[in-house]
C-alpha positions in Angstrom: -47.1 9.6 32.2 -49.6 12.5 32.7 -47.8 14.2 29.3 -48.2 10.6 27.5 -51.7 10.8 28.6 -52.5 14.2 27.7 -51.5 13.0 24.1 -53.6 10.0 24.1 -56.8 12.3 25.5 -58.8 11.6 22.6 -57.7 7.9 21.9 -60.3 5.4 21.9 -60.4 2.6 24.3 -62.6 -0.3 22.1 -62.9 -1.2 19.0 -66.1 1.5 18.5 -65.3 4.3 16.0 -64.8 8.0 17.9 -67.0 10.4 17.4 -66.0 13.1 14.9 -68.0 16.2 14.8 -70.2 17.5 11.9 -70.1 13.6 11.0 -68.4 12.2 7.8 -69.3 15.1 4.9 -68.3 17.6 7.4 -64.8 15.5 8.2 -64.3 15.5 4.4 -64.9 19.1 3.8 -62.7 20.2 6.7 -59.7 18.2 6.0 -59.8 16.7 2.8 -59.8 19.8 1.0 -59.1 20.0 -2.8 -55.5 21.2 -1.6 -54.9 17.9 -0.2 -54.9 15.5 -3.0 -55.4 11.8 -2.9 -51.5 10.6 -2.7 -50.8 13.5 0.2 -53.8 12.7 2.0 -52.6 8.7 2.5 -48.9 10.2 3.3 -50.2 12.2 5.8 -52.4 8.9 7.3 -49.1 7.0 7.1 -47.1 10.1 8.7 -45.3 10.3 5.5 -45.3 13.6 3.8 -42.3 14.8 2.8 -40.3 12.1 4.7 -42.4 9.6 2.9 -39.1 8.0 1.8 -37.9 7.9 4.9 -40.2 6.6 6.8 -40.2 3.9 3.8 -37.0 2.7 5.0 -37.3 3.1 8.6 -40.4 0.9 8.4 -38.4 -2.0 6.0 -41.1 -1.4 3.6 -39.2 -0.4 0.6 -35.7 0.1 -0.7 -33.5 3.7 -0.1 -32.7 5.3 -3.1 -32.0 8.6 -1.0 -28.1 9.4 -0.4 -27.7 12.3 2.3 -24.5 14.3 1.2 -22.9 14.3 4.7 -24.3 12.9 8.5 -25.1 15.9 9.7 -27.9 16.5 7.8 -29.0 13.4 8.0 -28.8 12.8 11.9 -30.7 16.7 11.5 -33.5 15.3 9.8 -33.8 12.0 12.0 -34.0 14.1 15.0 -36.7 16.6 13.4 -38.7 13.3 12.9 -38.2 12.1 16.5 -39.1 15.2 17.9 -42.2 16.8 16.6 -45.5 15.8 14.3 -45.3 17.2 10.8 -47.6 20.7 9.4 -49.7 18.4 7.7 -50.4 16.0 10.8 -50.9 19.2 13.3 -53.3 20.6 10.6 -55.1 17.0 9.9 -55.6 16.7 13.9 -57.5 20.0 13.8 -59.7 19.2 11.6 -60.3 15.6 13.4 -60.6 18.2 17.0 -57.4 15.9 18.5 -54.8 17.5 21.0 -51.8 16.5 19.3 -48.9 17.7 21.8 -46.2 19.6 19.8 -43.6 16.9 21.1 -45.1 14.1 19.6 -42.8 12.0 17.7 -44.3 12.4 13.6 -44.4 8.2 13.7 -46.8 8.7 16.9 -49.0 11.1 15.6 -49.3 9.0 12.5 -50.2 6.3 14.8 -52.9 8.6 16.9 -54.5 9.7 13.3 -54.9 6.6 12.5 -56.8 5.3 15.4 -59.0 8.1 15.0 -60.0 7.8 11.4 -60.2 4.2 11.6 -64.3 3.8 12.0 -64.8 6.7 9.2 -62.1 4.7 6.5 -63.1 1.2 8.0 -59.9 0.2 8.9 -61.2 -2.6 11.1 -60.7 -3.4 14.8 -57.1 -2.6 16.5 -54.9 -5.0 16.9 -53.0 -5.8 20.7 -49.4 -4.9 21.1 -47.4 -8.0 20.5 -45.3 -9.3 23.2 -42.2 -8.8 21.1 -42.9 -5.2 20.0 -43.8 -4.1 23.8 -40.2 -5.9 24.7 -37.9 -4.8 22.4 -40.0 -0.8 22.8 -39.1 -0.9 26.8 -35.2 -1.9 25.7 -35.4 1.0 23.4 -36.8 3.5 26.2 -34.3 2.5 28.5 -31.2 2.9 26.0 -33.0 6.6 24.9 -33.8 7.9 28.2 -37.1 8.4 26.2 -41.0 8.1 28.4 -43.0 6.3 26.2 -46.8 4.6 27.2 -46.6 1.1 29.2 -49.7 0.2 28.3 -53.1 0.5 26.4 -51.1 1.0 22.9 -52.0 -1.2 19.9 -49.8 -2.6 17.2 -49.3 0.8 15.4 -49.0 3.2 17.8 -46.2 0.5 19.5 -44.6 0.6 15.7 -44.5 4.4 15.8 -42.6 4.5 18.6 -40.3 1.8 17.9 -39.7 4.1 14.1 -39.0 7.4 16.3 -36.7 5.8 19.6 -35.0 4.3 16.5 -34.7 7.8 14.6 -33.1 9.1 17.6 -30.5 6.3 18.5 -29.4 6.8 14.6 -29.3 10.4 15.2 -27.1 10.0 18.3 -24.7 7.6 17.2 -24.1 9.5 13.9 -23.1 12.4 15.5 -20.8 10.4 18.0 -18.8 9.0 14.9 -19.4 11.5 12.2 -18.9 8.6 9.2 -17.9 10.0 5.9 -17.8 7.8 2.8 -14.2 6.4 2.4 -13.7 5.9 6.3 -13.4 2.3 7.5 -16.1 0.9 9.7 -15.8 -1.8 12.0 -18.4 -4.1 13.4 -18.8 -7.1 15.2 -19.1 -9.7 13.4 -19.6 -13.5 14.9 -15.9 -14.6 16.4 -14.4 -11.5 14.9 -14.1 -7.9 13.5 -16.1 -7.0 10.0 -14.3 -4.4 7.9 -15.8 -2.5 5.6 -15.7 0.8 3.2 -18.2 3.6 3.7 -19.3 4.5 0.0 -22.7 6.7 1.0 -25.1 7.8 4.3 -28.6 6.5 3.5 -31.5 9.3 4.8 -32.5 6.6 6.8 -28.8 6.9 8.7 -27.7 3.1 6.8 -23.9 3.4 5.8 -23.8 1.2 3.0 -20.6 0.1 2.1 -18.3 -0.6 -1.1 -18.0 -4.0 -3.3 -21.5 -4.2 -4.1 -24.9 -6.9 -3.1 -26.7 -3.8 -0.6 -24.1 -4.5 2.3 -25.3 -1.9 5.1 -24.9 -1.4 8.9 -26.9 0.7 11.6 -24.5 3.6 12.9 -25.4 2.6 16.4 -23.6 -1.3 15.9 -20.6 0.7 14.5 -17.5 -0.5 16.9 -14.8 1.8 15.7 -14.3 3.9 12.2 -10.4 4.4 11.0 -9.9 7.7 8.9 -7.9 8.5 6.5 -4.6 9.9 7.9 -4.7 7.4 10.4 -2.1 4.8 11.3 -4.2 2.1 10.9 -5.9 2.6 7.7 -3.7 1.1 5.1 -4.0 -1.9 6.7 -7.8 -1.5 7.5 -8.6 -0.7 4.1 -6.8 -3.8 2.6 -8.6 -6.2 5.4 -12.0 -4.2 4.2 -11.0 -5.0 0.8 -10.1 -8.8 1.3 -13.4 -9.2 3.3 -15.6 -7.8 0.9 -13.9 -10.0 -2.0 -14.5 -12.8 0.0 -18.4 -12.0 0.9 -18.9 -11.3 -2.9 -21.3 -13.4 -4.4 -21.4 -14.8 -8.0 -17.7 -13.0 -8.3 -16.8 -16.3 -10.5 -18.9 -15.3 -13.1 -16.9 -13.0 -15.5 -18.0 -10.3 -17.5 -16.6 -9.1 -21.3 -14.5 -6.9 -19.6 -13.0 -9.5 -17.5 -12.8 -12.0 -20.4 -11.2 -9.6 -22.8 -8.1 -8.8 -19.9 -7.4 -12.8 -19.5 -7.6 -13.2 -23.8 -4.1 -12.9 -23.7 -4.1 -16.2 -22.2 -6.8 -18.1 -24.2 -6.5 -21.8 -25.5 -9.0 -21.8 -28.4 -7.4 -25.7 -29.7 -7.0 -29.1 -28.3 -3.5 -30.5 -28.6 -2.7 -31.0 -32.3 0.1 -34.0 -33.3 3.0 -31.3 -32.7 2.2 -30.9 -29.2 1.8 -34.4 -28.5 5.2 -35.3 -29.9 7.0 -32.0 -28.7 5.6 -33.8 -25.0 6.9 -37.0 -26.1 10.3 -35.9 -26.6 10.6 -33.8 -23.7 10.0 -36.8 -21.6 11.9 -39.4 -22.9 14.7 -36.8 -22.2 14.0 -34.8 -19.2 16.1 -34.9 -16.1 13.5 -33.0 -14.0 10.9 -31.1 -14.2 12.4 -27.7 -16.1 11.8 -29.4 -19.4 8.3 -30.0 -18.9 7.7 -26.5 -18.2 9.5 -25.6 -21.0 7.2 -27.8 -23.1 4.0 -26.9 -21.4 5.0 -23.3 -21.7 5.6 -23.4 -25.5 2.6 -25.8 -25.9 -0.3 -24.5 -23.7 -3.0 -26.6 -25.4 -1.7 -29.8 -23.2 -2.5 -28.3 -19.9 -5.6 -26.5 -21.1 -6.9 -29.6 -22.6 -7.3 -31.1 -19.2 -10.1 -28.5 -17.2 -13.8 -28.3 -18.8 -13.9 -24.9 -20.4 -16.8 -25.3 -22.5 -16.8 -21.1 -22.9 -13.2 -20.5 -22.3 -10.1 -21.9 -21.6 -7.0 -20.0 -20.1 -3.3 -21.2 -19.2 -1.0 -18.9 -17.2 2.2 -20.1 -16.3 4.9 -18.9 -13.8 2.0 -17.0 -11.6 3.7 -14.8 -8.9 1.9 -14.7 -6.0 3.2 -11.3 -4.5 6.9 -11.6 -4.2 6.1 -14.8 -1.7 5.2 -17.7 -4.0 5.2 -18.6 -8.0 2.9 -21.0 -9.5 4.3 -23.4 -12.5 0.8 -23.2 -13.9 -2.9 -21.8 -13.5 -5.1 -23.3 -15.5 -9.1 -21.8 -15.7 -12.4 -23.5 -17.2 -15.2 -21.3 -18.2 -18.6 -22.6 -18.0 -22.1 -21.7 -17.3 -21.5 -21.5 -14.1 -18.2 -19.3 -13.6 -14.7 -19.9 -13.6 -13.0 -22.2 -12.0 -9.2 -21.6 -11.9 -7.0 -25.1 -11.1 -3.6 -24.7 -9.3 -0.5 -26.9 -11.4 2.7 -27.7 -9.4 5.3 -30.1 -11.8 7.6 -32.3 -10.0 10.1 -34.4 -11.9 9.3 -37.3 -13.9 12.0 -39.1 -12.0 10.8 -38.6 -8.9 8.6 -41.5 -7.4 5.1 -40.9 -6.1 4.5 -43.5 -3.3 7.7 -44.8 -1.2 7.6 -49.0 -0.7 5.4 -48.9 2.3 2.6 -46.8 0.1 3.3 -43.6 2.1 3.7 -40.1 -0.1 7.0 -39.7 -1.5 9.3 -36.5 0.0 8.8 -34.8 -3.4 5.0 -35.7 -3.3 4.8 -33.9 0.0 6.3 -30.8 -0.8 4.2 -30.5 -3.8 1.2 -30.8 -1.8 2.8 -28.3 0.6 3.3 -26.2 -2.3 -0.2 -26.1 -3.4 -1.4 -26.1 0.5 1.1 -22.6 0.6 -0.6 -21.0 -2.6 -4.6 -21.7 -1.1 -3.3 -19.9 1.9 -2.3 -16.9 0.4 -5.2 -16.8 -1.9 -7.1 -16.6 0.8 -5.0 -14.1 2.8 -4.7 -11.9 0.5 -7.9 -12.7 -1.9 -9.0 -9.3 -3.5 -5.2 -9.1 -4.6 -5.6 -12.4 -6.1 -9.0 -11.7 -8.1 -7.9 -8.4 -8.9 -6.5 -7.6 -12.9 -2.8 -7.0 -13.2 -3.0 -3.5 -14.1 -4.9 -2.4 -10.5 -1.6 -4.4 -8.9 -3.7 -7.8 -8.9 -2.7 -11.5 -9.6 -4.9 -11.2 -12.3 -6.9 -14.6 -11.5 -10.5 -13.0 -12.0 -13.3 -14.7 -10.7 -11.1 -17.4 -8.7 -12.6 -18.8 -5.7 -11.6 -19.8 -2.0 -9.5 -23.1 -2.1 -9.1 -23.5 -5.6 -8.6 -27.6 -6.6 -4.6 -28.8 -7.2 -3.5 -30.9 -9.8 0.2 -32.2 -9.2 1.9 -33.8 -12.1 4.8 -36.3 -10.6 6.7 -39.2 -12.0 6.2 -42.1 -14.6 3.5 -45.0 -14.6 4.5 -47.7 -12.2 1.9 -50.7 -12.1 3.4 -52.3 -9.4 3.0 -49.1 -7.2 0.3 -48.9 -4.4 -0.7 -45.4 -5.9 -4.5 -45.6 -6.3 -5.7 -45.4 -2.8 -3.2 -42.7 -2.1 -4.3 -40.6 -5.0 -8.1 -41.0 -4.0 -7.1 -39.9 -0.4 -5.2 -36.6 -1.7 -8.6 -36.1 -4.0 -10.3 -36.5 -1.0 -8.8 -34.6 1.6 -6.8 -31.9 -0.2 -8.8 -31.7 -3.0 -5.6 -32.3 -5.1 -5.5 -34.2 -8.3 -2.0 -36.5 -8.6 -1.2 -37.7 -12.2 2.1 -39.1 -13.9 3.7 -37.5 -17.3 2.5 -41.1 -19.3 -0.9 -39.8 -18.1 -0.7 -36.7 -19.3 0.8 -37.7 -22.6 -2.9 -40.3 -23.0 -4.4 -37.0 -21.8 -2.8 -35.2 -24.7 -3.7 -37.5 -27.9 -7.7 -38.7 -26.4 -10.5 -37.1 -27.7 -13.0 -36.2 -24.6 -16.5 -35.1 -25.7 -16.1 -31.0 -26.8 -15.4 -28.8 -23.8 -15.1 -31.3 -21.4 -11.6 -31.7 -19.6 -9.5 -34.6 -19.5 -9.2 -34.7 -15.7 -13.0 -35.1 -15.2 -13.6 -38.1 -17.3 -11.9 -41.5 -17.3 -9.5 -41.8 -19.9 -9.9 -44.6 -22.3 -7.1 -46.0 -23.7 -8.7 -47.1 -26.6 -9.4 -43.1 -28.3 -6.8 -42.4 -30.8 -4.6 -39.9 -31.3 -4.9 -36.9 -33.6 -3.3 -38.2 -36.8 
């Protein structure tokens, strides 16, 4: 306490300005000499100078655009900032006739400057410490091991040495992990472990990490980093990878580049009078369901003639997921506001949809199953699944968590308790159940452009394509 109070010597205790020797014009001519110009003189107020940047982010005032090359210089720096005033401040407290001690954190001795040019650059009355800065400052002197004043500090000189106890636990902790960009980071995170990628080491000792929107941690919340080399970081890096897909926002929006890898797949047309009779006739003959993929596959207008692609339309068939699951179809609407990508499971046209007592049919339940199987790896596994083909993706860019189902199952049976159960699987699954005769309407109406069949009501009463 005696040190603390050999710094704070010339401090003053009210609100009444200190007196400064040689009065104002002599203040200006000693310190403010033309050397110093305007911008350096307020960095030096703010205890800026050349860590001006720094100090920016320290304080949350403004956004890091610095990138250390490597922690070491970095957790050097932060410690040179904990540990000692800056030339300029040491040569600005001469002129004021302040005993700044050489050990005075460069935040601090911003802080001290400031309260001693406050009368001569009106800076108005000092403000009390709040109860939350003097709190969480006593947690961080415990945690440093640091001495720091416990009481008769204002606002600022309490932010000061919040910014340099900070400095220093950033320091420390960078040197306990040594992060370099490519490592794996893990942090707590809610009921479980956050992975992430270190892609650079802020000057303010942030490691950002990869896949974009500013994602950062503090060194000192770090819980355990997996290096290259290690056992562990194949597996680390795909869950850092899945994670970060899954955080991504607006990742449903594609770009040109995205929309030029899924052309390949493009519906430009609604179903023309070929497609509706090549459906036709696959129906009136099929056994199961083989033909209708046949026909779907050959006539990719039916299927993306059903989702609202007012932008773009896109029908994949026989979608591997991994070497686990295949999908019969996914079908994707562009709009506005992204992609949405709509898992297809066909079942046979013979097969029933609701059993006498109104209960899902067997083959009704394992296509739902299907479908419930498909979100699940999607999820599991979902940078694979947004990721193009070519980087060893699925390829369905832009697709979100729990993409909707359609199931196509069976013939029209009007006698059939089908409509409350299909409202329940909407509903609860978020799985859309239709019959072949339905899709076949679906085919020959004429929905307003760019809107899907499956988000109207069909009318019977629209004609076919002549």
């Amino acid at each position: 306490m005696a040190l603390v109070a050999q710094r704070l010597r010339h401090m003053p205790t009210s609100g009444n300005s200190p007196r400064v020797r040689g009065g104002i014009d002599t203040l200006t001519q000693r310190v403010f000499r033309p050397a110093l110009s305007e911008r350096k003189t307020s960095q030096l107020l703010a205890g800026e100078e050349e860590l001006c940047d720094l100090n920016d982010d320290l304080y949350g005032k403004g956004a890091m655009t610095v990138t250390a090359p490597r922690w070491a210089s970095v957790a050097a720096e932060l410690k040179r900032y904990r540990s000692a005033p800056t030339a300029a401040q040491l040569e600005l407290a001469a002129g004021l006739d302040v005993d700044l001690a050489g050990d005075t954190p460069a935040a601090v001795a911003a802080g001290i400057l400031r309260m001693h040019l406050r009368g001569p650059l009106e800076l108005g009355r000092a403000r009390e410490c709040t109860y939350g800065q003097s709190s969480y400052l006593h947690d961080l002197a415990k945690s440093t091991g640091a001495v720091v004043p416990d009481a008769g500090i204002d606002r600022e000189l309490a932010h000061g040495w919040i910014s340099a106890l900070h400095a220093q636990r950033v320091a420390e902790s960078l040197e306990i992990w040594k992060p370099e960009p490519g490592q794996v980071v893990v942090c707590r995170s809610g009921p479980g472990d956050r992975f992430d990628v270190i892609s650079s080491i802020a000057a303010s000792g942030r490691l950002y990490f990869r896949g974009g929107g500013g994602q950062w941690a503090w060194p000192q919340h770090v819980q355990r980093i997996i290096r290259p080399g290690e056992q562990e970081y194949v597996d680390a890096l795909a869950k850092a990878q899945q994670q970060s897909a899954l955080r991504r926002k607006n990742a449903h929006v594609l770009g040109t580049g995205q929309l030029e890898r899924l052309h390949k797949w493009r519906v430009e047309d609604p179903p023309n009078l070929g497609d509706l009779r090549a459906l036709e006739d696959a129906l009136a003959q099929a056994p199961d369901e083989r033909p209708m993929q046949l026909v779907l596959e050959q006539h990719p207008q039916i299927l993306g003639h059903l989702v609202t692609g007012n932008h773009h339309t896109f029908v994949r068939h026989q979608v591997r997921f991994a070497d686990k699951f295949v999908a019969d179809f996914v079908v994707g609407g562009v709009t506005s506001m992204g992609v949405i990508w709509r898992l297809v499971e066909l079942e046979s046209p013979t097969a029933r949809l609701v059993l006498n007592d109104g209960q899902p049919s067997k083959e009704l339940r394992k296509a739902t199953q299907q479908i419930r199987d498909w979100r699940r790896w999607i999820t599991e596994h979902f940078h694979t699944a947004g990721s193009p083909e070519d980087r060893g993706g699925t390829g369905l860019e832009g697709i979100r968590v729990n993409p909707p189902g359609l199931i196509i199952i069976g013939r029209d049976n009007p006698g059939a308790p089908t409509e409350a159960m299909r409202n329940e699987f909407l509903e609860e699954n978020r799985i859309e159940i239709r019959t072949y005769d339905w899709l076949v309407r679906a085919a020959a109406s004429r929905p307003p452009m760019g809107i899907g069949a499956l988000d109207i009501e069909l009318d019977e009463s629209w004609d076919e394509e002549d």
